[in-house]
C-alpha positions as CSV (number, residue, x, y, z in Angstrom):
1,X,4.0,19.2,14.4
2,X,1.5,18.1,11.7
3,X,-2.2,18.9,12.0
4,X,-4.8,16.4,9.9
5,X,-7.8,17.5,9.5
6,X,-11.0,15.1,8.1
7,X,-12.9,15.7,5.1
8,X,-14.9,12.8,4.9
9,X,-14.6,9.5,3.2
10,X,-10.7,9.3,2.0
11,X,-10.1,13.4,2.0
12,X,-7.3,14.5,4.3
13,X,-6.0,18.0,4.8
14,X,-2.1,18.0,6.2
15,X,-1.1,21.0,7.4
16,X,2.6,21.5,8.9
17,X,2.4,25.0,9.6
18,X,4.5,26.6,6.6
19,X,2.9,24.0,3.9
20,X,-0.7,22.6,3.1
21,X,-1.6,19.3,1.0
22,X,-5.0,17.6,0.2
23,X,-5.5,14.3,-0.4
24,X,-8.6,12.4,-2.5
25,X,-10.3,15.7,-2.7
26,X,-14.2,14.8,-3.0
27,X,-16.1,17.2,-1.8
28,X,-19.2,18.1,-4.1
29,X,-21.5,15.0,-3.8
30,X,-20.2,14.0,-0.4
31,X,-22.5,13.8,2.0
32,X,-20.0,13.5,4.6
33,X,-17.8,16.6,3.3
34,X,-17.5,19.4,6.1
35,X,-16.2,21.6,3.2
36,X,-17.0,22.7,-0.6
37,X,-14.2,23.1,-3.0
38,X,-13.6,26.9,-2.6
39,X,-12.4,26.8,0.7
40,X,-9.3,26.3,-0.4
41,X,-7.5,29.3,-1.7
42,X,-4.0,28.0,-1.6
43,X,-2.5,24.4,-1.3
44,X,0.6,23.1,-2.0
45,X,-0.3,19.8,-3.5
46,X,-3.2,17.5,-3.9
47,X,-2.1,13.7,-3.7
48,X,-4.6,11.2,-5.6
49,X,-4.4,7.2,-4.7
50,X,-6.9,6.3,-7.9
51,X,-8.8,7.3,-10.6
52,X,-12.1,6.6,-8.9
53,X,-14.5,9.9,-8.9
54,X,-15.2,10.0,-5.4
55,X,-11.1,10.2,-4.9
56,X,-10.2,12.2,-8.1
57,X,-13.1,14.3,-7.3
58,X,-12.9,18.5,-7.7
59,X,-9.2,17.8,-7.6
60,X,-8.8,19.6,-11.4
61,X,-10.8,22.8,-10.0
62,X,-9.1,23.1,-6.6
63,X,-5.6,22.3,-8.5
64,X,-6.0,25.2,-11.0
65,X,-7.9,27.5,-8.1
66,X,-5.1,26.8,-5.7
67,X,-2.0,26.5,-8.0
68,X,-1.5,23.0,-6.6
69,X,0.9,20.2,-7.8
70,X,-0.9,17.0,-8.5
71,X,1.0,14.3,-7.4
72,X,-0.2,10.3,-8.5
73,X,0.4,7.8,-10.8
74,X,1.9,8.7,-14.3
75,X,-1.6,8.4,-15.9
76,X,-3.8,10.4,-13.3
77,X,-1.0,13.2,-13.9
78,X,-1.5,13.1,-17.6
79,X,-5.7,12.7,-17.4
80,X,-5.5,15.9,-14.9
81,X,-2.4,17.6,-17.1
82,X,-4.5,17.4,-19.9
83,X,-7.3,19.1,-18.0
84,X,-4.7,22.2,-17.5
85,X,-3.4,21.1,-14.2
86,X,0.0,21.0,-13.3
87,X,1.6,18.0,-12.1
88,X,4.4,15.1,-10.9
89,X,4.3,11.9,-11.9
90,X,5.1,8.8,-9.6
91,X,5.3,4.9,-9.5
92,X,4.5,2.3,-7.2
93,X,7.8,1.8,-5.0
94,X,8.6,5.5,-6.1
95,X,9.3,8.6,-4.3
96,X,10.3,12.1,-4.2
97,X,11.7,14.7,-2.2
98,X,9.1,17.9,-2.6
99,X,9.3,21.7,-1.2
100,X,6.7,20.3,1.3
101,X,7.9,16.6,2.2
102,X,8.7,13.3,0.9
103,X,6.4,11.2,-1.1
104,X,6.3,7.4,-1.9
105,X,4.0,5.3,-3.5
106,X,2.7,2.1,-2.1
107,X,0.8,-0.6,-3.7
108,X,-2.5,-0.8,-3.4
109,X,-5.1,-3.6,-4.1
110,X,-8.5,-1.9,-5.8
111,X,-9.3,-0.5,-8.9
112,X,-8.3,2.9,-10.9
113,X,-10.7,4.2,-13.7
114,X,-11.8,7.4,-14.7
115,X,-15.2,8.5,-15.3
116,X,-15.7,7.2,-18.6
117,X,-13.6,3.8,-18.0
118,X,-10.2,5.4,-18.8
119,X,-7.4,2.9,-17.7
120,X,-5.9,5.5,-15.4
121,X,-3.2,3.4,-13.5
122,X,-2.3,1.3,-10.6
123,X,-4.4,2.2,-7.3
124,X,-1.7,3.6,-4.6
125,X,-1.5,4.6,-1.2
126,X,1.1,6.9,0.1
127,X,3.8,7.8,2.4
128,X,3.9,11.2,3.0
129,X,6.9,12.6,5.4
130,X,6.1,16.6,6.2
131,X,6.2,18.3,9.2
132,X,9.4,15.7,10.4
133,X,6.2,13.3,10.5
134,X,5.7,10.0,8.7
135,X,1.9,9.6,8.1
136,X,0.4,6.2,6.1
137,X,-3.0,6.9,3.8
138,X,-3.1,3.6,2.6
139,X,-6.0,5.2,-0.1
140,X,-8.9,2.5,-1.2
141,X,-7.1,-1.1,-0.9
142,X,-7.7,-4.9,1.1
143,X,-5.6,-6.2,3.5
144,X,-1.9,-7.3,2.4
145,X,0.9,-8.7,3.9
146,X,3.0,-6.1,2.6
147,X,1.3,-3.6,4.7
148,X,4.4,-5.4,7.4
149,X,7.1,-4.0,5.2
150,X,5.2,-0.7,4.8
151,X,5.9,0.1,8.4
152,X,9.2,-2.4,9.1
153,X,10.7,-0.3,6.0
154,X,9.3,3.0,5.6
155,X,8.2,3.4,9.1
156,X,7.9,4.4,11.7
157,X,5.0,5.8,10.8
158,X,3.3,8.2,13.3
159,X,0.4,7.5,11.5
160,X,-1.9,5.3,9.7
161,X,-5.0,6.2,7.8
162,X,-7.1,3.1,7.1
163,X,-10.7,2.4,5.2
164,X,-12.6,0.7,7.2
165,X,-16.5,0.3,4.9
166,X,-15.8,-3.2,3.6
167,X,-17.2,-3.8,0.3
168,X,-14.8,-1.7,-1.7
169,X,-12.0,-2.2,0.8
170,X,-10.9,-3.8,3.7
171,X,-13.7,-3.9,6.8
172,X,-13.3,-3.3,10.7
173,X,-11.5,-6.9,11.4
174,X,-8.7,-6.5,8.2
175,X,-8.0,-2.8,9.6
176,X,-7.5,-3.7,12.4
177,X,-5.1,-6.5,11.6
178,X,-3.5,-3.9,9.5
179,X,-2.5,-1.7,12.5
180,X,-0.7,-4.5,13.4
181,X,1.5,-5.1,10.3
182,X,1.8,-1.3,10.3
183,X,2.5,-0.5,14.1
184,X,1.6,3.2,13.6
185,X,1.6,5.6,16.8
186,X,-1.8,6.4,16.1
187,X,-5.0,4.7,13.5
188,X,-7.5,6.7,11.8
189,X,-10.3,5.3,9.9
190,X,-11.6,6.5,7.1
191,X,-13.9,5.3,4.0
192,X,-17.3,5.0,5.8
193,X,-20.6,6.2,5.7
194,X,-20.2,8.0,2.6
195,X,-23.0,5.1,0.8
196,X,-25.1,2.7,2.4
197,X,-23.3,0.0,1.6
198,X,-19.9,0.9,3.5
199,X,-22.1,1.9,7.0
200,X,-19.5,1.2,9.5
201,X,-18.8,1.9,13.0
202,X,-15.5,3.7,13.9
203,X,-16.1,3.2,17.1
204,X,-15.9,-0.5,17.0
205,X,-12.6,0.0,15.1
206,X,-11.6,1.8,17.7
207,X,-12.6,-0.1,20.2
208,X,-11.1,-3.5,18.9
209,X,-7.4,-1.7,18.3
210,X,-7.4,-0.5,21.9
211,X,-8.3,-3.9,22.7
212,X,-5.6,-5.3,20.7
213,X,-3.0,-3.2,22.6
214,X,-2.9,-0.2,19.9
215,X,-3.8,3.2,19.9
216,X,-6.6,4.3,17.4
217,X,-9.5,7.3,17.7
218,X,-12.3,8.7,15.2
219,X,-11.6,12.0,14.0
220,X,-15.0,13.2,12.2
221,X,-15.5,15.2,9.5
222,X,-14.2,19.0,10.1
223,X,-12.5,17.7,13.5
224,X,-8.7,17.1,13.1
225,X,-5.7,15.3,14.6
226,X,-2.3,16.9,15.6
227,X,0.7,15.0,15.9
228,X,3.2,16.6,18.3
């Protein structure tokens, strides 16, 4: 069993029972947060895809709060080490086996600078196995055909966590073209409403994956998903 619970935007909570990790932790200065930064008194990692601020985010003060690992790219772990958070460093293709689960890297098309134009890395999504589930945040990214051999060779995935606000990332149409390279058991979007100008419906995501023969549902901020 793994429970997901929304944040808002890109920020996930996995819980498996016996182990708890956060991912793109931006919470102060979303609008769409269900939660501030001390609600978390003890995780076991926080995952970053980039070195945007609205996916860094409080990541440092929930890190050194909680006594969480930082997992990302070599250069996020560094920015964030030097900070006085604790960390691993990954690549893109990369993985490890951790006390809580397995984590790879996967390429991701987008940006990754910090808040004063620090060259923090390559942009990632991630694999994350916990729980004897296989869930897909493919972080802030466009469509790519490689999203096939994502779920062909590091599947199956149960499931699949997908922007959907256009602008910065992929829209409604290229998500849902994703869930079909991906073929997860269940897709979630994410990446929406946060700013004007990524105001999209989940519901017509939803509605055009069922259509397309897949399985997809909204889970909104402070509601969560459970994988059996």
């Amino acid at each position: 069993m793994l429970r997901l619970r929304y944040h808002g935007h890109d920020c996930w909570e996995l819980d498996d029972a016996n182990h708890r990790v956060l991912i793109d932790p931006f919470l102060n200065g979303n609008p769409m947060a269900d939660v501030k930064p001390d609600y978390f008194t003890k995780l076991d990692a926080i995952l970053i895809t980039h070195g945007h601020g609205d996916h860094v985010g409080d990541a440092a003060a929930i890190a050194k709060k909680t006594g969480a690992l930082i997992i990302s790219n070599f250069e996020i772990v560094n920015y964030l080490g030097s900070q006085g958070c604790k960390g691993h460093p990954l690549h893109i293709g990369g993985g490890h086996q951790f006390p809580f689960g397995h984590v790879k890297l996967t390429i991701a098309h987008h940006g990754s600078t910090g808040p004063n134009g620090e060259a923090l890395g390559n942009p990632a999504g991630f694999v994350l196995t916990m729980g004897g589930k296989k869930v897909y945040h493919a972080g802030d990214t466009g469509l790519f055909m490689d999203m096939q051999l994502i779920g062909e060779a590091w599947g199956p995935l149960d499931a699949a966590l997908l922007p959907i606000g256009d602008n910065f990332t992929m829209g409604i149409d290229d998500a849902v073209r994703a869930t079909a390279f991906l073929k997860a058991g269940i897709n979630i979007p994410m990446h929406y409403k946060t700013f004007d100008v990524i105001d999209a419906d989940p519901n017509e995501f939803v509605q055009k994956v069922t259509a397309a023969g897949r399985k997809a549902v909204v889970v909104k901020p402070g509601a969560e998903y459970i994988i059996d």
